[in-house]
C-alpha positions in Angstrom: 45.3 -58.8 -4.7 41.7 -60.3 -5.5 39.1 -58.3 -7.0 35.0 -58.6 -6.3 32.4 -58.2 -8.9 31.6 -55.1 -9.9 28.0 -54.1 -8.7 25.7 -51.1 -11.3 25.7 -48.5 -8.3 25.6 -45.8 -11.1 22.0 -46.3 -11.5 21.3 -46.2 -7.9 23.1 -42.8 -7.4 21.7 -41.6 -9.9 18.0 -42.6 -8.6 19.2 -41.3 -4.9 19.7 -37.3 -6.4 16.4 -37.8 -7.9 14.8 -38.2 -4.7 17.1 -35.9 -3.3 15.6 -33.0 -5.5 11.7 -34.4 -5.2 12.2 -34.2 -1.3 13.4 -30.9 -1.9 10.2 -29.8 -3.8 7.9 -31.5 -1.6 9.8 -29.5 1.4 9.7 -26.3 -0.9 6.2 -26.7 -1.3 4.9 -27.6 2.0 6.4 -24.2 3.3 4.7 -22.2 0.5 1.5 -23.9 1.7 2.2 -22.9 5.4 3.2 -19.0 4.4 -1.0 -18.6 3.8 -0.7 -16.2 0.9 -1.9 -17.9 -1.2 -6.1 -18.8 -2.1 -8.2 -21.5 -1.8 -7.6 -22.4 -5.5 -3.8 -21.9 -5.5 -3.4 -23.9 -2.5 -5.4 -27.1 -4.7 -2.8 -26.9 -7.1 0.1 -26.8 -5.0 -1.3 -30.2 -3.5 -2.3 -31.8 -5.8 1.4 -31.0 -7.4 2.9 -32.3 -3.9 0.8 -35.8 -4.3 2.3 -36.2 -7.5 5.9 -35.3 -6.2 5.2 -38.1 -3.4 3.9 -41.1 -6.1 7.1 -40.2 -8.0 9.4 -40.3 -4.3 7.6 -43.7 -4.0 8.4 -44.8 -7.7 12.1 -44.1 -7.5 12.3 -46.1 -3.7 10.4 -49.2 -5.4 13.2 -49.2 -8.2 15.9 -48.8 -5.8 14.8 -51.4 -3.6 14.6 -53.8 -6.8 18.0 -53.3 -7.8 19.5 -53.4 -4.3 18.0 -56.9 -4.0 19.2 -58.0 -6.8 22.9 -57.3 -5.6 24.7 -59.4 -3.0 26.3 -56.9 -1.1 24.9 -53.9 -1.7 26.9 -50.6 -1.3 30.2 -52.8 -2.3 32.3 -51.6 -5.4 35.8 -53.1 -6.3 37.8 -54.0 -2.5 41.4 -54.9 -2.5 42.5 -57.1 -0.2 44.0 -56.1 3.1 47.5 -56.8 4.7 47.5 -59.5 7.0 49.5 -57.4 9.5 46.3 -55.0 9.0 43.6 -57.6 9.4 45.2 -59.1 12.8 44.9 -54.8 14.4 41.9 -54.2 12.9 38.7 -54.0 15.2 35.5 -54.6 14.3 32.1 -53.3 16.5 30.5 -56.5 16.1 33.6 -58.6 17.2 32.9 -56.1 21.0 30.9 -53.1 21.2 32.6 -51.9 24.1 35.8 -51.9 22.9 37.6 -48.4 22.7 39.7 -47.3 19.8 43.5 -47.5 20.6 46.3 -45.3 19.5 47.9 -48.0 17.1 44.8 -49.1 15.5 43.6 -49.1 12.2 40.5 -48.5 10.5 39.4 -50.1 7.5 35.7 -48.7 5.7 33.5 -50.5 3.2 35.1 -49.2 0.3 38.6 -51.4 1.5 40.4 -48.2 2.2 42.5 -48.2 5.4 43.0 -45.5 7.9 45.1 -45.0 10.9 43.0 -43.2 14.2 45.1 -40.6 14.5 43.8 -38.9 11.1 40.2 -40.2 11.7 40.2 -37.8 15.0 38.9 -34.2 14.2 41.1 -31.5 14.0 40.6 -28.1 16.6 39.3 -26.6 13.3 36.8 -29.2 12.1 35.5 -29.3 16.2 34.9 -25.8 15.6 33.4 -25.9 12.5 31.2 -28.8 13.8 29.8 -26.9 16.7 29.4 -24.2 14.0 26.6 -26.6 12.3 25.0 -28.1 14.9 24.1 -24.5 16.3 23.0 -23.4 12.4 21.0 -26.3 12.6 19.2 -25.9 15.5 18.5 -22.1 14.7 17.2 -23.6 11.6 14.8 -26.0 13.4 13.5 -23.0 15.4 12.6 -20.9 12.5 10.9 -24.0 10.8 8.5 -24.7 13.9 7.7 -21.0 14.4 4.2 -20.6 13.8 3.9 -18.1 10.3 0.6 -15.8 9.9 -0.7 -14.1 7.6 -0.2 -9.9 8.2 -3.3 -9.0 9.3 -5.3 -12.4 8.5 -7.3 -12.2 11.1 -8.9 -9.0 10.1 -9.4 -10.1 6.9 -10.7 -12.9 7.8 -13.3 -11.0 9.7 -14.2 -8.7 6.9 -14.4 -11.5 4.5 -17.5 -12.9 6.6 -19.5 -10.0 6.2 -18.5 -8.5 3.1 -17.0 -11.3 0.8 -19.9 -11.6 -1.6 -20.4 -7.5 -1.8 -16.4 -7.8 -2.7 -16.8 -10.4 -5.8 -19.5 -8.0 -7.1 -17.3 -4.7 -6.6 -14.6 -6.0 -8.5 -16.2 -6.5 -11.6 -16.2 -2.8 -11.6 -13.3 -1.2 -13.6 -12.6 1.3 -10.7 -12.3 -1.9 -8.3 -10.5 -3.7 -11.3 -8.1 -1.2 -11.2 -7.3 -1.3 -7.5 -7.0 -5.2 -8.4 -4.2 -4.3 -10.9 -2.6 -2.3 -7.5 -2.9 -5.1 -5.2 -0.5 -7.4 -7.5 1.9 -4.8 -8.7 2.3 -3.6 -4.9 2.8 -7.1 -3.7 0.7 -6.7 -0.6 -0.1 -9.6 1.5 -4.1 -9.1 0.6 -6.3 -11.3 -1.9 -8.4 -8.8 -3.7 -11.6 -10.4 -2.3 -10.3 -9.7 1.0 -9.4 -6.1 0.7 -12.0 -4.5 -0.4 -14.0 -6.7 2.2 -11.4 -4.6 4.5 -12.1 -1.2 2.9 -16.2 -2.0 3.1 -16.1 -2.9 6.9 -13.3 -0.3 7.9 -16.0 1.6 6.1 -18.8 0.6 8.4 -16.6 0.9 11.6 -15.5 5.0 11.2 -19.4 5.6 10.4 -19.9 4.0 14.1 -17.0 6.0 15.6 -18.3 9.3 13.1 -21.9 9.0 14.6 -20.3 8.9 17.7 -18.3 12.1 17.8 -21.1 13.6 16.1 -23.3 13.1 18.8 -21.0 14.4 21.5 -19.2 17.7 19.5 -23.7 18.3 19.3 -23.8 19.0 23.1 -20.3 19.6 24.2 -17.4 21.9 23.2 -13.3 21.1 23.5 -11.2 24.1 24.8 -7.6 24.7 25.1 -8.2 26.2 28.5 -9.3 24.3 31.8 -11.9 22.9 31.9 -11.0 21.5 28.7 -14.7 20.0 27.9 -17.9 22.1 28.6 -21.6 22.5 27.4 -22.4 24.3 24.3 -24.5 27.5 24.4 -25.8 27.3 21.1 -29.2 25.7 19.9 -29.5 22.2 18.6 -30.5 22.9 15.3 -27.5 25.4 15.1 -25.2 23.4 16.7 -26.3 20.1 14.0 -25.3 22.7 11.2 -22.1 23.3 12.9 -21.3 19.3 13.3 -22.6 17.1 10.9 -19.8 16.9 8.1 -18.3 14.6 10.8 -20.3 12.0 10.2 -19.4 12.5 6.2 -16.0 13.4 6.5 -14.5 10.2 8.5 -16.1 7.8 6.5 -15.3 8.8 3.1 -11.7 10.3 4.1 -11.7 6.3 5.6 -12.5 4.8 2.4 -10.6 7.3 0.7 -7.4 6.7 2.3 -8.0 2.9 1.8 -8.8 2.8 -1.8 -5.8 5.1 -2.7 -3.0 2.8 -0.1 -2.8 0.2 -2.9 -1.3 3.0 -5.5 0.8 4.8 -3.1 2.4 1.2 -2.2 2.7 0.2 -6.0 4.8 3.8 -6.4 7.2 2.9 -3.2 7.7 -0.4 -4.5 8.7 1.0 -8.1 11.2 3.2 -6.9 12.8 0.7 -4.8 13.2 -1.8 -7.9 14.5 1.2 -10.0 16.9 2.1 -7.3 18.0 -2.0 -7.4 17.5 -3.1 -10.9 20.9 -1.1 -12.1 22.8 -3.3 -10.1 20.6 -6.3 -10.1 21.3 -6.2 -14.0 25.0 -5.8 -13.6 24.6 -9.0 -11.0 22.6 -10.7 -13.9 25.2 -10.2 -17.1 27.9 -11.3 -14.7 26.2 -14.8 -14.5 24.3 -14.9 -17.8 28.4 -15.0 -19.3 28.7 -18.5 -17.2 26.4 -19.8 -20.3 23.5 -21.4 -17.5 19.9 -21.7 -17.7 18.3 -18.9 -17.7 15.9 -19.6 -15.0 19.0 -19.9 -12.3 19.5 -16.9 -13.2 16.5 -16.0 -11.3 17.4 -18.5 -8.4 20.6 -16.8 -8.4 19.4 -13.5 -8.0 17.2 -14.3 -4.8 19.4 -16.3 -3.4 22.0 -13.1 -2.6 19.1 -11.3 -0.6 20.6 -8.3 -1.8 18.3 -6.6 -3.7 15.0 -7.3 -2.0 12.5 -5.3 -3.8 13.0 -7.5 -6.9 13.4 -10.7 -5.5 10.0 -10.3 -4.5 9.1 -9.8 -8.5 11.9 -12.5 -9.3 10.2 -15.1 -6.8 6.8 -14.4 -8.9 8.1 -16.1 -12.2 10.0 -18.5 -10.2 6.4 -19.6 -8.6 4.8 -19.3 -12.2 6.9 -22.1 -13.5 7.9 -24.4 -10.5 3.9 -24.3 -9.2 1.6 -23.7 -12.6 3.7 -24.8 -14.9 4.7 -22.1 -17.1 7.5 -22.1 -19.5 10.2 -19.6 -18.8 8.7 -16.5 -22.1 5.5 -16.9 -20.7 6.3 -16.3 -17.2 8.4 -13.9 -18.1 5.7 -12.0 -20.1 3.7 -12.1 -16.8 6.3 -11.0 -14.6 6.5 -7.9 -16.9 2.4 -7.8 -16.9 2.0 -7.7 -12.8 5.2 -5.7 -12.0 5.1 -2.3 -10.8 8.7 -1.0 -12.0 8.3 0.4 -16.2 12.0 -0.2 -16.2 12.0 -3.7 -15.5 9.2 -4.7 -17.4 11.1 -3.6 -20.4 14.0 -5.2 -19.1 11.8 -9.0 -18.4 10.2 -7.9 -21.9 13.5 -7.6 -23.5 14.7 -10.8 -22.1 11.6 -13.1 -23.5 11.7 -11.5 -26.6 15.8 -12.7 -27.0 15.1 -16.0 -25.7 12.6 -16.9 -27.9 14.5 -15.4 -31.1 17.6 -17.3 -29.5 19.8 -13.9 -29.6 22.5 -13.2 -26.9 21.9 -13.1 -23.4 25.8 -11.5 -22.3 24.9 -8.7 -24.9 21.1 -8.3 -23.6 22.1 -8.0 -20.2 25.3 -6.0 -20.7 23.6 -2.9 -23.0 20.5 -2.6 -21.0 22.8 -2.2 -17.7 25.1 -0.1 -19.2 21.4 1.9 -19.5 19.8 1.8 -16.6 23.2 2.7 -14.6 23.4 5.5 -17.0 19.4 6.9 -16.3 20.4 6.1 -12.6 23.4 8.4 -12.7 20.7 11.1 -14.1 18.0 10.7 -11.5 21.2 10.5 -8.4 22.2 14.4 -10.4 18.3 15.0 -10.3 17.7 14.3 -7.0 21.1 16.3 -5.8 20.2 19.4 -7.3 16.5 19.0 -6.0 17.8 18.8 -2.6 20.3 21.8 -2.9 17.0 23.7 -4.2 15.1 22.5 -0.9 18.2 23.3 1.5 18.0 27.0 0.0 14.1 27.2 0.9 14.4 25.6 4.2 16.9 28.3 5.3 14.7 30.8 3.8 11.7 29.8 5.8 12.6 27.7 8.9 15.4 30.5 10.0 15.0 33.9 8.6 11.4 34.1 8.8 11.0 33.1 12.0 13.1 35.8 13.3 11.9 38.0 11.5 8.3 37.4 12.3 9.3 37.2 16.0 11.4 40.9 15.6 7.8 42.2 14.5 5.6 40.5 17.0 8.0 42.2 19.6 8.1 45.5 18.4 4.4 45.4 18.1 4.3 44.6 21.9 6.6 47.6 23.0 5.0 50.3 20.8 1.5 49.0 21.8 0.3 48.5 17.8 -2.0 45.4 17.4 -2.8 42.5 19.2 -0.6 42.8 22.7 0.9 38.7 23.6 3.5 38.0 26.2 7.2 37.1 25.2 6.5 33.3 26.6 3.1 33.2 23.9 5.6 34.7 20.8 8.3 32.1 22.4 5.6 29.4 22.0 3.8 30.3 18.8 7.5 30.2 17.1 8.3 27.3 19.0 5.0 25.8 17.4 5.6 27.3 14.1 9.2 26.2 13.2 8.0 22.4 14.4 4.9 22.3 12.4 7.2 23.6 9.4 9.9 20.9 9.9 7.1 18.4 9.9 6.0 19.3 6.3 9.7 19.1 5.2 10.5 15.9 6.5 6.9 14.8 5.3 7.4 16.4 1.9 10.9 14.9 1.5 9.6 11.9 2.6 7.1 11.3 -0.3 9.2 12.6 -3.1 11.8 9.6 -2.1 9.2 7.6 -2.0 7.5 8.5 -4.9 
């Protein structure tokens, strides 16, 4: 047994997971750009950070290359020598590059290690498993070469035209600041700049279609009874008197509606983290007792995709450290700053302030989930008794009244008293009724889940 030198391959491994995890970033980061969520001045700092990534991926290649010259067969650690009875079998591609692989032969790798073809063949499990990957991979190709747009970008893109420099002005305003604040806590998809460049020309476009109606409800009339549209009667300075809050009412219920979206959005999102973030923090002491850096933590908790509504707020701090450079307290501090949830920007508050004192994470994350499983437990009682409360009213209203209102609407038909309607106009004004009434409990319901 003869042995080769022994060539320094440590440091070549070493610089190979470096540019492992730079070709990661630079992948990470091209994605991020192609997302378009982010502004013109974001989007300068994530290149210019992906030029630096790709001077450093050229650095570690030059050094690589150096010592790979240096070596006289790179790749090569310690061989041993092989049997002669091995050596005589053994084929070799450049020896014949059609040759096929026979039963008896052996196979010997660069490493010196010999192995017979039998165990070289995949098993029925490892085919499987193969055909498992190749398909992952080429769903994964798909998805990557799908084009990705931003939601609604188009629109905004539009409003930003006309409206962009009104916008900047707007939001120096403290009623426009605060729909700012919205915007981030809510996560929407929207640059401020390009919202309230949305609101102004949504603005502009329901004063069109307001003039519009206004001018036809001036001369025409809508009836429930055929023909459906006919002439009004009435004069045309009556008639105005009669019609013109339209052309008031659509554009500021427009605006309106727009201005308050932001806040009803930041109110769904915090009860969706509060409904998580029990759980999430169970998730989170459970890893924190592994002893890791707290910023996996983070990657940890997004990488499950099982609480969505704070990954979202999780993916936030991870951006404020991997793209501007933050440390972990003061992307923590800003996590707490721009989240909608109270509860977990005590909990992100609580977590910065024991990392920078150096206190215990296990304990941190233990007591404040022991806490917010407790306050869930009380909002789940909370919400059940609410809903027994609502069951006892909907009876009340959707099915007793009804039929009693429908027992007096007859009985004024047979003894002549009132207005007289026809069984199939009672039949359709409860029909009508009972819907309209199950539309405001679902509606109602609705909101205070939501909310």
């Amino acid at each position: 047994m003869t042995k080769k030198k022994e060539y320094p391959l440590d440091k070549i491994k070493l610089l190979i997971e470096k540019e492992k995890q730079k070709i990661k970033d630079i992948k990470r980061y091209s994605e991020e750009l192609g997302t378009g969520k982010y502004a013109y001045s974001e989007k300068q700092i994530i290149l210019k950070r992906l030029e630096i990534l790709k001077l450093e991926l050229k650095e570690f290649n030059k050094e690589a290359q150096e010592i790979l010259q240096n070596l006289e067969h790179p790749g090569d650690e310690v061989i041993e020598e092989v049997k002669p009875e091995y050596v005589e079998k053994r084929p070799t591609i450049s020896e014949d590059e059609n040759y096929l692989f026979q039963e008896g032969d052996v196979l010997r790798t660069r490493g010196g290690k010999i192995y017979p073809l039998s165990e070289m063949r995949a098993k029925k499990l490892e085919k499987q498993t193969f055909k498992r990957l190749k398909s992952d991979r080429k769903k994964k190709e798909l998805e990557k070469n799908k084009p990705k747009k931003g939601k609604n970008s188009g629109y905004s893109e539009i409003s930003s035209r006309f409206f962009s420099g009104i916008s900047k002005k707007l939001l120096g305003n403290e009623s426009f600041q605060r729909l700012e604040r919205d915007l981030i806590k809510a996560n929407l998809d929207y640059a401020p700049t390009g919202y309230v460049s949305m609101i102004l020309f949504t603005t502009v476009l329901s004063i069109m279609v307001g003039g519009c109606l206004f001018l036809f409800f001036l001369f025409f009339n809508v009836e429930a009874t055929v023909p459906f549209i006919t002439r009004t009667i009435d004069t045309l300075d009556i008639r105005f008197f009669k019609v013109f809050w339209i052309i008031l009412v659509i554009p500021v219920g427009t605006f309106a509606l727009m201005y308050i979206y932001p806040s009803m959005e930041k109110k769904s999102a915090e009860a969706k983290i509060n409904v998580e973030l029990p759980f999430a923090s169970i998730h989170m002491s459970a890893i924190s007792g592994s002893m890791i850096n707290p910023v996996k933590i983070f990657d940890i908790i997004i990488s499950t995709h099982e609480y969505p509504a704070i990954q979202r707020e999780f993916t936030k701090i991870l951006n404020d450290i991997n793209v501007y450079g933050a440390d972990l307290v003061s992307a923590l501090k800003n996590g707490a700053k721009n989240t909608s949830s109270k509860k977990l920007s005590e909990l992100l508050n609580g977590l910065s302030t024991t990392i920078n004192s150096g206190g215990d994470l296990v304990k941190f994350f233990e007591k404040r989930s022991q806490t917010l499983l407790f306050e869930y437990k009380l909002e789940q009682e909370k919400s059940a008794k609410a809903a027994e409360t609502f069951m006892d009213i909907y009876i009340s209203v959707v099915i007793a009244a009804p039929m009693v209102l429908m027992l007096l609407l007859m009985m004024m038909k047979i003894s002549g008293l009132g207005l007289s309607i026809s069984v199939s106009a009672i039949t359709l004004i409860m029909v009508l009724g009972v819907t309209m009434i199950n539309i405001v409990f679902i509606s109602f319901l609705h909101l205070k889940k939501s909310g």
